[in-house]
FIMARKE-388183 format. One record per residue (C-alpha): chain; x, y, z; residue in three letters. Coordinates in Angstrom, 3 decimals. Layout:
N
+-------+----------+----------+----------+-------+
| bavex |        u |        v |        w | marvo |
+-------+----------+----------+----------+-------+
|     A |        X |        Y |        Z |   ALA |
...
+-------+----------+----------+----------+-------+
This chain:
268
+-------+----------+----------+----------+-------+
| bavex |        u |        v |        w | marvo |
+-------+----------+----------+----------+-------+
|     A |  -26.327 |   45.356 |  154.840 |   UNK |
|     A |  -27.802 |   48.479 |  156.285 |   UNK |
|     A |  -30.571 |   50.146 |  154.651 |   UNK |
|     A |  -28.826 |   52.480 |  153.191 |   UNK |
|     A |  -26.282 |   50.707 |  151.113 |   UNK |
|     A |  -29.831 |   48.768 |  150.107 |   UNK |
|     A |  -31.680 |   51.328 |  148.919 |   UNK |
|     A |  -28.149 |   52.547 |  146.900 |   UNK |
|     A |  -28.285 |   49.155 |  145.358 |   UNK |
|     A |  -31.923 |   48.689 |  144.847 |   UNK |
|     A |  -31.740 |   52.603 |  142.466 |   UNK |
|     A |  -28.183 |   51.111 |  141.056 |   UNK |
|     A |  -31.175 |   48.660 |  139.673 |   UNK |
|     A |  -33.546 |   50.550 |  138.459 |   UNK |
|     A |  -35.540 |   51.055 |  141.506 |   UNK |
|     A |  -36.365 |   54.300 |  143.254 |   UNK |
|     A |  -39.778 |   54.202 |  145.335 |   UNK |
|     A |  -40.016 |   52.228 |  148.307 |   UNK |
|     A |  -43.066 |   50.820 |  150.368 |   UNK |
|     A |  -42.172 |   50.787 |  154.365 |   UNK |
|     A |  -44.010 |   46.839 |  153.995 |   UNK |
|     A |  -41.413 |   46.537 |  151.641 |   UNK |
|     A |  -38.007 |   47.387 |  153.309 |   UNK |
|     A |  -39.717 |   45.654 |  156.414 |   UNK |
|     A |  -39.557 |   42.060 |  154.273 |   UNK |
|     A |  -36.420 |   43.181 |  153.364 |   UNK |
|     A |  -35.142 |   43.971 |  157.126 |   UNK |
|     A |  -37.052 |   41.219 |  159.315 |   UNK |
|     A |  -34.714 |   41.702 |  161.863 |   UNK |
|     A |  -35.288 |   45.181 |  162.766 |   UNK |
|     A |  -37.955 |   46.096 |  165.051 |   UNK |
|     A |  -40.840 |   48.283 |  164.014 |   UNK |
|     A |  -39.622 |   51.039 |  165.770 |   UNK |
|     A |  -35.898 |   50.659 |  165.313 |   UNK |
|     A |  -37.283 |   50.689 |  161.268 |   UNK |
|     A |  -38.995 |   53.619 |  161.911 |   UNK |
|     A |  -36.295 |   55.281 |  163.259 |   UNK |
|     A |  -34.260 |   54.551 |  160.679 |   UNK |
|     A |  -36.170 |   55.861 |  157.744 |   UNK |
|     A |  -36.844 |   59.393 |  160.330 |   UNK |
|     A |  -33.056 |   59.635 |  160.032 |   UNK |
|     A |  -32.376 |   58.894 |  156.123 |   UNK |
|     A |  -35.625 |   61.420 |  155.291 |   UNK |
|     A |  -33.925 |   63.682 |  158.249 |   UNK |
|     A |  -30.595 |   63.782 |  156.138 |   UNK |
|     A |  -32.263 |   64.412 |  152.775 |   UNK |
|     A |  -31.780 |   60.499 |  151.313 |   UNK |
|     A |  -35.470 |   59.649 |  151.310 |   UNK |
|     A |  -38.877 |   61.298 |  150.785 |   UNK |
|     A |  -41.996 |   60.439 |  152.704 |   UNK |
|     A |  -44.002 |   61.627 |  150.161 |   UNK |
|     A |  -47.165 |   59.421 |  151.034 |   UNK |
|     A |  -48.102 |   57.344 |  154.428 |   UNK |
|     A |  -45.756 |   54.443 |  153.989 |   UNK |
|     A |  -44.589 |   55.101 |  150.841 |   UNK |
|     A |  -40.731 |   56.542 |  150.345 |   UNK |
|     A |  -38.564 |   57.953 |  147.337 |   UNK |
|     A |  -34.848 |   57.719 |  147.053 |   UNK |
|     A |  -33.956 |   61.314 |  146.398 |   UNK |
|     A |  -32.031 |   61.732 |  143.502 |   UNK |
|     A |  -28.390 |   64.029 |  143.640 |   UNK |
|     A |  -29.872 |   66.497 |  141.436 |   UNK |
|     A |  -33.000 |   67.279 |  143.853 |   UNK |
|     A |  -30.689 |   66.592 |  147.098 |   UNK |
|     A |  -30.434 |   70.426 |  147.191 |   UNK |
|     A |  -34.029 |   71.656 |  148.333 |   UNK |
|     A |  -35.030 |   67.861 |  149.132 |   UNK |
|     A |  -38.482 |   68.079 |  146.812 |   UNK |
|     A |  -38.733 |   65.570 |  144.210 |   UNK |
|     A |  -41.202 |   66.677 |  141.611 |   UNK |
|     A |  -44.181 |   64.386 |  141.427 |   UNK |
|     A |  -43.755 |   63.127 |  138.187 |   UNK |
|     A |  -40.596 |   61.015 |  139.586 |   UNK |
|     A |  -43.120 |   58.566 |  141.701 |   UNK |
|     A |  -46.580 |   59.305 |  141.179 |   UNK |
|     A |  -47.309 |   56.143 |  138.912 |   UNK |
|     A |  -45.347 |   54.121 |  141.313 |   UNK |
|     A |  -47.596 |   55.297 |  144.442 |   UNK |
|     A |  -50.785 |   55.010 |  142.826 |   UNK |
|     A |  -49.489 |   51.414 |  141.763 |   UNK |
|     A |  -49.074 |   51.200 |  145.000 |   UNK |
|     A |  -52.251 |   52.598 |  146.487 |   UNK |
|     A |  -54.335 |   50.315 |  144.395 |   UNK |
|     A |  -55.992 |   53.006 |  142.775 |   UNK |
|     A |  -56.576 |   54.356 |  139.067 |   UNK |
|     A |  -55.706 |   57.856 |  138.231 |   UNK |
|     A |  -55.116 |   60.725 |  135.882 |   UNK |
|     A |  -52.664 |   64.204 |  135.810 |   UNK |
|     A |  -54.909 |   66.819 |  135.055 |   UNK |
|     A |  -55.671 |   70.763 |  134.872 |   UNK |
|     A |  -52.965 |   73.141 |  135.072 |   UNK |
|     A |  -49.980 |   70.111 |  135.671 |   UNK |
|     A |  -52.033 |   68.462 |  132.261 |   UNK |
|     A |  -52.506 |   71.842 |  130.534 |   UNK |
|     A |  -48.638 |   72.610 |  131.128 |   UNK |
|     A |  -47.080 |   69.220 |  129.205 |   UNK |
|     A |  -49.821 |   71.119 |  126.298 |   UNK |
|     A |  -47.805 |   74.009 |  126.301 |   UNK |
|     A |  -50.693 |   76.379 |  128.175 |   UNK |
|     A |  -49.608 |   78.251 |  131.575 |   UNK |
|     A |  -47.153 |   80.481 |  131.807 |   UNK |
|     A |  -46.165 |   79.405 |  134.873 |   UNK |
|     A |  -44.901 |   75.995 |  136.216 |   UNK |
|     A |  -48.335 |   75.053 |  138.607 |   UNK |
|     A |  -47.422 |   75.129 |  142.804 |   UNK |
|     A |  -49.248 |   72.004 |  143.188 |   UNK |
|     A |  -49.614 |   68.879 |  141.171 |   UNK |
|     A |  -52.961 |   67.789 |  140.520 |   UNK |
|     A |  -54.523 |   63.990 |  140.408 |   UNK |
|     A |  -57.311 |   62.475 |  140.033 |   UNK |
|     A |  -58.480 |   59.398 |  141.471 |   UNK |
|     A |  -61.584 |   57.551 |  142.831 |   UNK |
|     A |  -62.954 |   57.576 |  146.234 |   UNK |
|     A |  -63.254 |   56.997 |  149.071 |   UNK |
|     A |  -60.950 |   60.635 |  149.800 |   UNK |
|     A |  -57.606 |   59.471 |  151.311 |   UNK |
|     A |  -56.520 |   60.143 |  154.527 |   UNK |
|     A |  -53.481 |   62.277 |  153.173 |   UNK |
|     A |  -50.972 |   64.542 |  155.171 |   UNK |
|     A |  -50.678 |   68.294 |  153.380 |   UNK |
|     A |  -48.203 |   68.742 |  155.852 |   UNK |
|     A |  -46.219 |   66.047 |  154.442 |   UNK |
|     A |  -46.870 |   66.096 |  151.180 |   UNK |
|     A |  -47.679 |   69.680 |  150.533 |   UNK |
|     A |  -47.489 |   69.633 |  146.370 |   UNK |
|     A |  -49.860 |   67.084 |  145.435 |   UNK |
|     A |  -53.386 |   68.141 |  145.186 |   UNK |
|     A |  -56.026 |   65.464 |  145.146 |   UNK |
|     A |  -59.610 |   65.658 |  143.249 |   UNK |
|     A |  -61.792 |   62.873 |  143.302 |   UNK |
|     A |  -64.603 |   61.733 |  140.785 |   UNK |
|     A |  -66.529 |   58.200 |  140.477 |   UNK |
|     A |  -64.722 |   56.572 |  137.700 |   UNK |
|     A |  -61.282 |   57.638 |  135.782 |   UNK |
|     A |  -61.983 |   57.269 |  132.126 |   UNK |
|     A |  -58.897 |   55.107 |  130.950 |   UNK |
|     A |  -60.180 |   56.179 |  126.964 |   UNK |
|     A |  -59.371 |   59.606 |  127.393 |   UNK |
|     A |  -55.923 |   59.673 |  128.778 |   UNK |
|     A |  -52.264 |   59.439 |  127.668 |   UNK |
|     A |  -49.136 |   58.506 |  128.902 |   UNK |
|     A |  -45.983 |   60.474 |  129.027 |   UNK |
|     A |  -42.598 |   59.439 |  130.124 |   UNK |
|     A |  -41.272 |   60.383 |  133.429 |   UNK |
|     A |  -37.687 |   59.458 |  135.015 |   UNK |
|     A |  -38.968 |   56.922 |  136.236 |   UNK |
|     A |  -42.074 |   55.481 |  134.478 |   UNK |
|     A |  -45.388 |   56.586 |  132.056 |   UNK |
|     A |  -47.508 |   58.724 |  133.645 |   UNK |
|     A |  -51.127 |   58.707 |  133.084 |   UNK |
|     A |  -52.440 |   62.900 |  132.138 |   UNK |
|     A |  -55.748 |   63.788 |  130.606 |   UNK |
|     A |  -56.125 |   64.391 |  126.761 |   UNK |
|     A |  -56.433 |   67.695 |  126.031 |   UNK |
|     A |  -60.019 |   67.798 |  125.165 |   UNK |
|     A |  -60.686 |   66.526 |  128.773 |   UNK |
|     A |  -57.731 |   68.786 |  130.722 |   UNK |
|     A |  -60.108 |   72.041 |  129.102 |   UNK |
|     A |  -63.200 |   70.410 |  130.168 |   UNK |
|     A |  -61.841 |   69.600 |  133.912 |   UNK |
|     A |  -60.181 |   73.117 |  133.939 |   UNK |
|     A |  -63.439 |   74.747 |  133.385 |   UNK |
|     A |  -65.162 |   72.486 |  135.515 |   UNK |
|     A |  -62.913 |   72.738 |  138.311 |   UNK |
|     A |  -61.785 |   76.382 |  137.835 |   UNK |
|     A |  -62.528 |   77.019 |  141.863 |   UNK |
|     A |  -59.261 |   74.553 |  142.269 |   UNK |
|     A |  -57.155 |   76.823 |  139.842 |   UNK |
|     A |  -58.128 |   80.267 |  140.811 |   UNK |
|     A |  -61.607 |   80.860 |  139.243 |   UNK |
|     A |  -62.850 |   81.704 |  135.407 |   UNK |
|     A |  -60.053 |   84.119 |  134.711 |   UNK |
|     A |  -57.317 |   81.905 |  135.176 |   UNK |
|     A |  -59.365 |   79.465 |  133.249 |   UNK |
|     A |  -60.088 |   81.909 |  130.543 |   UNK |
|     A |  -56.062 |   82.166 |  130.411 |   UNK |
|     A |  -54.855 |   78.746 |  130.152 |   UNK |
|     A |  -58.025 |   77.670 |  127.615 |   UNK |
|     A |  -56.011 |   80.508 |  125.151 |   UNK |
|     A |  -53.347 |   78.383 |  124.462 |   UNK |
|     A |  -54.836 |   75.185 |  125.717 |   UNK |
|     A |  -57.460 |   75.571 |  123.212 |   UNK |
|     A |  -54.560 |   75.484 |  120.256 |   UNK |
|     A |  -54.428 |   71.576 |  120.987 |   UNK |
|     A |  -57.947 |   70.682 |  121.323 |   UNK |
|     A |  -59.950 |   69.117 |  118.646 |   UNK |
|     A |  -63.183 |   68.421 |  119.917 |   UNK |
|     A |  -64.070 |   67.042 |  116.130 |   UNK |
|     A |  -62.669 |   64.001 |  116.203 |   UNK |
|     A |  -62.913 |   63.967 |  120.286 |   UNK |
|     A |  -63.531 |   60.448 |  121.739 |   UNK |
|     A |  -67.291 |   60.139 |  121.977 |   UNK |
|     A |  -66.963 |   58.767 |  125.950 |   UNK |
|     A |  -66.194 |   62.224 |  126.540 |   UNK |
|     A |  -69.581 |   64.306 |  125.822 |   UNK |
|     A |  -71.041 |   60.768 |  128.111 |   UNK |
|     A |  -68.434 |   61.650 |  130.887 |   UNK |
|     A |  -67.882 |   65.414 |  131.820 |   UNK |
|     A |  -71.329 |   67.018 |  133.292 |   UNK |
|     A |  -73.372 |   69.270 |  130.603 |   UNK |
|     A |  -73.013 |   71.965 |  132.394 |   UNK |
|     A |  -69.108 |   71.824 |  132.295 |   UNK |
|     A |  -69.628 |   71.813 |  128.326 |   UNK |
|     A |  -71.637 |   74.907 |  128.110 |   UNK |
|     A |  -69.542 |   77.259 |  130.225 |   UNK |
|     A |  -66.889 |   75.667 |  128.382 |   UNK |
|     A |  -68.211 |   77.092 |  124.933 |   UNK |
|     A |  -69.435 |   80.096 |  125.682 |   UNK |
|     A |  -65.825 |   80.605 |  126.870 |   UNK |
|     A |  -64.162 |   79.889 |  123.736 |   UNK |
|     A |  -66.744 |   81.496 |  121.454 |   UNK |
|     A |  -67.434 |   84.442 |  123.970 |   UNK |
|     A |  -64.662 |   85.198 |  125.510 |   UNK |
|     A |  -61.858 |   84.066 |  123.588 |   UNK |
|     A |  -62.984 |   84.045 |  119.997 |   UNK |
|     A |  -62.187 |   80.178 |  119.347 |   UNK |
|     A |  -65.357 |   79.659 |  117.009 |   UNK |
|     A |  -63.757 |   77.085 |  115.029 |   UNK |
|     A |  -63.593 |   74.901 |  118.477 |   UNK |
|     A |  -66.845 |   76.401 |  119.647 |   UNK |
|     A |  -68.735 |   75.198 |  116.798 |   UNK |
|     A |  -67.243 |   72.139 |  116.595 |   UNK |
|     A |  -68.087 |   71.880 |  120.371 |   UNK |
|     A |  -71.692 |   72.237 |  119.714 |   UNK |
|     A |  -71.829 |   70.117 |  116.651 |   UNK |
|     A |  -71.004 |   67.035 |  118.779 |   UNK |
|     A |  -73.286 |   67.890 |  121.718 |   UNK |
|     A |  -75.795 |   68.136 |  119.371 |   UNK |
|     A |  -74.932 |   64.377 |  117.537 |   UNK |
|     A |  -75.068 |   63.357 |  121.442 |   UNK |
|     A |  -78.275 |   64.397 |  121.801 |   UNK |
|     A |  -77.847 |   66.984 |  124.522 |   UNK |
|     A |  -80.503 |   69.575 |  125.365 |   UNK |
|     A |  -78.955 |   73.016 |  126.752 |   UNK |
|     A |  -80.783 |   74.093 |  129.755 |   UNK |
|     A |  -80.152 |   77.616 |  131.005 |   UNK |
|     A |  -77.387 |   77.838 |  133.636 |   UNK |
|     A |  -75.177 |   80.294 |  135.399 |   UNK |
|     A |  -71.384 |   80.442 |  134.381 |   UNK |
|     A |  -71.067 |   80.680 |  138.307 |   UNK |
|     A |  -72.672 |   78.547 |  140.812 |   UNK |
|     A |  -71.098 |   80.343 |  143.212 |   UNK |
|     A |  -72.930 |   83.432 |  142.756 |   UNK |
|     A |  -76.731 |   84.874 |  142.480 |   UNK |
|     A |  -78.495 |   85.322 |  139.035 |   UNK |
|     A |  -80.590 |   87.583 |  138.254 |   UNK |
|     A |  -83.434 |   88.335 |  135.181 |   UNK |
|     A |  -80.897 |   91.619 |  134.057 |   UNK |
|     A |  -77.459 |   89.653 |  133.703 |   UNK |
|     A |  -76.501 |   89.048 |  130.113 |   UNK |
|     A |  -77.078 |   85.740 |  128.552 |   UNK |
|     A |  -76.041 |   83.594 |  126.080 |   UNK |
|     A |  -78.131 |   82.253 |  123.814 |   UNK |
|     A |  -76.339 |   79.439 |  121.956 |   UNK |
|     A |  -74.856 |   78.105 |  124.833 |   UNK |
|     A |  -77.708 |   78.722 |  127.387 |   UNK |
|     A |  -75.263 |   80.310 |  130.091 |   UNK |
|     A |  -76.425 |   83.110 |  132.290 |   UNK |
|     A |  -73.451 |   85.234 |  133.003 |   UNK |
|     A |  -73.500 |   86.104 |  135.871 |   UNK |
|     A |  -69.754 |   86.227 |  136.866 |   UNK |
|     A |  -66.896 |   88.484 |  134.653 |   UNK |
|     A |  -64.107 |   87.142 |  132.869 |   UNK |
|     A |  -60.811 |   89.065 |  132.368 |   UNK |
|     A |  -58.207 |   87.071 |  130.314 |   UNK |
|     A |  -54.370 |   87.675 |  131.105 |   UNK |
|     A |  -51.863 |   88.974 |  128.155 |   UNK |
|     A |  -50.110 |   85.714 |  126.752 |   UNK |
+-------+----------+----------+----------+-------+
């Protein structure tokens, strides 16, 4: 059997991601190189993706045309097969929320360290962010194609958006997707391992940008109510840590944010 009429059988079964480890086993009697050579060809012709080091997808007819498979197809399979936890988060979360008017360029996961020797060049839609733990409490699963897919709760996609905003294009772009990311949020009844999890910091310039900025007092002050149950003490900090502060900037007092960068919200 060649390896093509095998991996034609293996998605006839269900089956669609490959490890190279794996269609080795399946091939002993091929050389390393002669495998290698192999899969170059069948990725070459548009039947397989190398979308990670040693780690292929069998590209489905309808995505045969421009030979991208959208993340969502294998992403729980790779990370299954990386050995590693992970979450989909700000704008490729905020999207399956109904927030963005635009489908994002890149996909964005989280995962633990250590940072993974990834090609861009070979994979250039998935964008990796790394953190110390991923909090299995505050996610969900969606159905792909192909298998559930881990994304944040929308209480923690706002939180990463605004705490991450230099991976999405800054506070404005924030500003814009909290709007209508905001309209699924419910920090009430929010998981209490949240207000443990996300940095302070990331909470404050996330309130003063729904109570400031886009008028959402009813989340705001919910917001604040459960900082407060979770004993948190507001300490004055810049919405920007990017830029200087200085004793005239405008302030705000509730949240203790120093505003010291300017926020310009899109039409929806």
């Amino acid at each position: 059997m060649s390896i093509l009429a095998w991996l034609n059988q293996k998605e006839r079964e269900g089956t669609v991601c490959f490890s190279r480890s794996e269609i080795q086993r399946s091939f002993p009697q091929k050389t390393s190189a002669v495998l290698d050579s192999e899969l170059y060809q069948l990725c070459k012709r548009g039947i397989l993706a190398n979308v990670h080091s040693g780690f292929y997808v069998k590209i489905p007819v309808r995505y045969a045309s421009n030979r991208v498979v959208p993340p969502e197809y294998y992403i729980d399979q790779l990370m299954h097969h990386i050995g590693r936890p992970y979450y989909v988060s700000l704008l490729s979360a905020a999207q399956i929320f109904g927030a963005g008017h635009q489908t994002p360029q890149r996909f964005c996961v989280f995962t633990t360290r250590p940072v993974m020797q990834t090609s861009e060049k070979k994979n250039p839609i998935v964008f990796w962010c790394y953190r110390r733990e991923i909090p299995s409490q505050l996610l969900i699963q969606r159905n792909s194609e192909t298998a559930a897919v881990k994304f944040s709760i929308p209480e923690l996609t706002a939180v990463d958006i605004v705490q991450y905003s230099q991976y999405i294009g800054g506070f404005s772009r924030c500003a814009t997707v909290l709007a209508e990311l905001l309209e699924s949020t419910d920090f009430a009844n929010a998981n209490p391992y949240l207000f443990r999890f996300a940095t302070l910091a990331a909470f404050q310039r996330l309130g003063y940008i729904a109570e400031d900025i886009l008028g959402e007092q009813e989340q705001a002050d919910a917001l604040y109510q459960r900082l407060r149950e979770a004993n948190s003490l507001l300490r004055w900090t810049a919405l920007s840590s990017k830029r200087p502060v200085a004793d005239i900037m405008p302030r705000s007092s509730r949240w203790k944010i120093i505003v010291n960068a300017k926020i310009e919200v899109d039409d929806l």
